[in-house]
N, C-alpha and C positions, 0 to 999 in steps of 0.2 A: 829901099829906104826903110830905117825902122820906125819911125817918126818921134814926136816929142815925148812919148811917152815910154821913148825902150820897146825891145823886143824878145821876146818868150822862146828860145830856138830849140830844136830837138836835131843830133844829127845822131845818126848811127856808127859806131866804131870799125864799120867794113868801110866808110870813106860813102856812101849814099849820099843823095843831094840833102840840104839844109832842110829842115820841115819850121813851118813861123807858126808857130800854136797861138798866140798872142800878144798885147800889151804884157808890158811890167818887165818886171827883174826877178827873175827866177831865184828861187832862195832851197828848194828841196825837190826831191823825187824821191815816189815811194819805192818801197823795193820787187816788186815786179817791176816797174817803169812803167806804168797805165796812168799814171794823175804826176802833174808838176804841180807845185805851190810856186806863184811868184804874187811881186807887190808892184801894182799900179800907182805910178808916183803923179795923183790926182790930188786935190786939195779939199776934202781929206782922205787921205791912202786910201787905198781899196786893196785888200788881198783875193787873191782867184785860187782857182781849184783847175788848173788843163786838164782834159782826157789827152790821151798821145795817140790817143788811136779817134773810133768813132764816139760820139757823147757832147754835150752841152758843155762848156764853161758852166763855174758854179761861182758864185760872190760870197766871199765868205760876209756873213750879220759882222759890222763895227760896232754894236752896242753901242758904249760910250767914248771909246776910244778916237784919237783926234790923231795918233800918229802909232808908227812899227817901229821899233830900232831894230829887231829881229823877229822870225820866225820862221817855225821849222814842224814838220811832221811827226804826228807820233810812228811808231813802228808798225803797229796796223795800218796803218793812211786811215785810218776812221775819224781822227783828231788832230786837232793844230794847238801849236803851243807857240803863243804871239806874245813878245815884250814889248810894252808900247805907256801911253799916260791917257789918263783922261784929261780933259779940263782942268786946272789949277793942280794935278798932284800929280808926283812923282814916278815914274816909271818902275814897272811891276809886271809881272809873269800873269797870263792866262791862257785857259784851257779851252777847248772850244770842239765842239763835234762839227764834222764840215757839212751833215744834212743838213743842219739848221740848230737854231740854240743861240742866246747872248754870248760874248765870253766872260767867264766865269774865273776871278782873282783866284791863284793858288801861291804867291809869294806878296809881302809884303812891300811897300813902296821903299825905291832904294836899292830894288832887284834887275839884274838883265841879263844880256846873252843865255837864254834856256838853252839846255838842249838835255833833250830827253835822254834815261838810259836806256840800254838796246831790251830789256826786258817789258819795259813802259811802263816800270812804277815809279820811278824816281826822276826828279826833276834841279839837274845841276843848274847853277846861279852863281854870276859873278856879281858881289857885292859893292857898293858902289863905295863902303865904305874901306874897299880892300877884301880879296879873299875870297874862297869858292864854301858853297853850303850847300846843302844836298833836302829837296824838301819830297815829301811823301807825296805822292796822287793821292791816295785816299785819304791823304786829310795827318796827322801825327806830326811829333814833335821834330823841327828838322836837328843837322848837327851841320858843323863847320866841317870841312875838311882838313883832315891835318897837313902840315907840310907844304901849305899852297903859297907862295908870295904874292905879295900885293901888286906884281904888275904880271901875272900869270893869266892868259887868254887861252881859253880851250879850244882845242882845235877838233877834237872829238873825243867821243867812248871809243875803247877797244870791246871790240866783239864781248870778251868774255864782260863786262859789265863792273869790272873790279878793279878798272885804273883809265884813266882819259891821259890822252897828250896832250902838256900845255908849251906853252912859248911867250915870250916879249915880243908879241907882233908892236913893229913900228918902231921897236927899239934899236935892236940888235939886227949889226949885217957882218960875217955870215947869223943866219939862223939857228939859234939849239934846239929843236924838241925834245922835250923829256917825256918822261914816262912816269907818272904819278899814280901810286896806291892812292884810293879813296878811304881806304879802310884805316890802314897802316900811315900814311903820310910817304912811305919810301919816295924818292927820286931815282930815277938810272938815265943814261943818256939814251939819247933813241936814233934822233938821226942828226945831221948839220948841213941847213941847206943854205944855198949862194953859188954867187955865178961862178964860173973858174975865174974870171978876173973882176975883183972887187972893184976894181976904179969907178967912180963916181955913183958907185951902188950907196943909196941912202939908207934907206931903207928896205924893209917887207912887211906887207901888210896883210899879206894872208897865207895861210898854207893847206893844200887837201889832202888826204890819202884815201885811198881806196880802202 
């Protein structure tokens, strides 16, 4: 049983039995695979820190925060970058070291879906006003991204750090991914996913790639 709370699973790609690390819903793993991020849907969220191996769970500090709509690892695993609201205001990007520390505003209210670039300076954001913006870690003026449509969902950074896949998750069945310059605005096609038979396929609401 996972119980009310969801369950945390690790399983290994040689077919190994299931490993239950925890509560929550797992949202990341670092890239050795030693720590998961997931979110205990308690009242109010609780984000964790799994070891996969031996180690303690860790509670990430809520500061202020009353809820998560995401979050996700920096590329060290040393930091988490959580989009969530305090009390009375609007949802907004924070940074947060997992030893300990408040989380600390790095996007202005009106911001969500983070997700870090793979170098761990830049901090993409889907606009609630429409549209992707790219804000600095260390602080500096953000920019918009060109080229981005107002119903474009990232689905992630490509490695080299110079273009993310977006899509109309929720919209569109089949599914398009594209391939978006951050720099430039280009679009190219990337891939098209759906089942071989469309019939009573609504939607898609998510997509991963390795």
């Amino acid at each position: 049983s996972m119980g009310v709370n969801y369950a945390t699973c690790l399983r290994q790609t040689d077919g190994s039995p299931v490993v239950r690390l925890g509560e929550g819903t797992p949202l990341d793993i670092t890239r050795d695979g030693k720590s998961v991020l997931s979110v205990v849907p308690t009242d109010p969220a609780q984000l964790v820190i799994y070891p996969t191996g031996a180690g303690q769970p860790r509670k990430i500090e809520r500061g202020g925060l009353v809820s998560y709509e995401t979050a996700v690892l920096f590329p060290d695993g040393r930091k988490v970058l959580a989009c969530g609201h305090e009390a009375g205001h609007g949802v907004r990007c924070y940074v947060q070291d997992i030893e300990g520390g408040k989380p600390r505003p790095i996007t202005p209210e009106g911001t969500t879906e983070g997700l870090v670039s793979p170098d761990g300076r830049q901090i993409l954001v889907r606009e609630s006003s429409g549209g992707l913006k790219l804000y600095p870690v260390d602080g500096g003026s953000p920019r918009a991204v060109p080229g981005a449509a107002r119903d474009d969902a990232v689905v992630r950074w490509m490695p080299d750090g110079r273009s993310v896949l977006v899509a109309a998750l929720w919209a569109e069945v089949p599914l398009r991914i594209e391939k978006l310059d951050v720099v430039t605005g280009r679009r190219e096609p990337y891939r098209t996913l759906g089942p071989a038979d469309l019939t009573g396929a609504v939607q898609i609401n998510a997509a991963v790639f390795s």
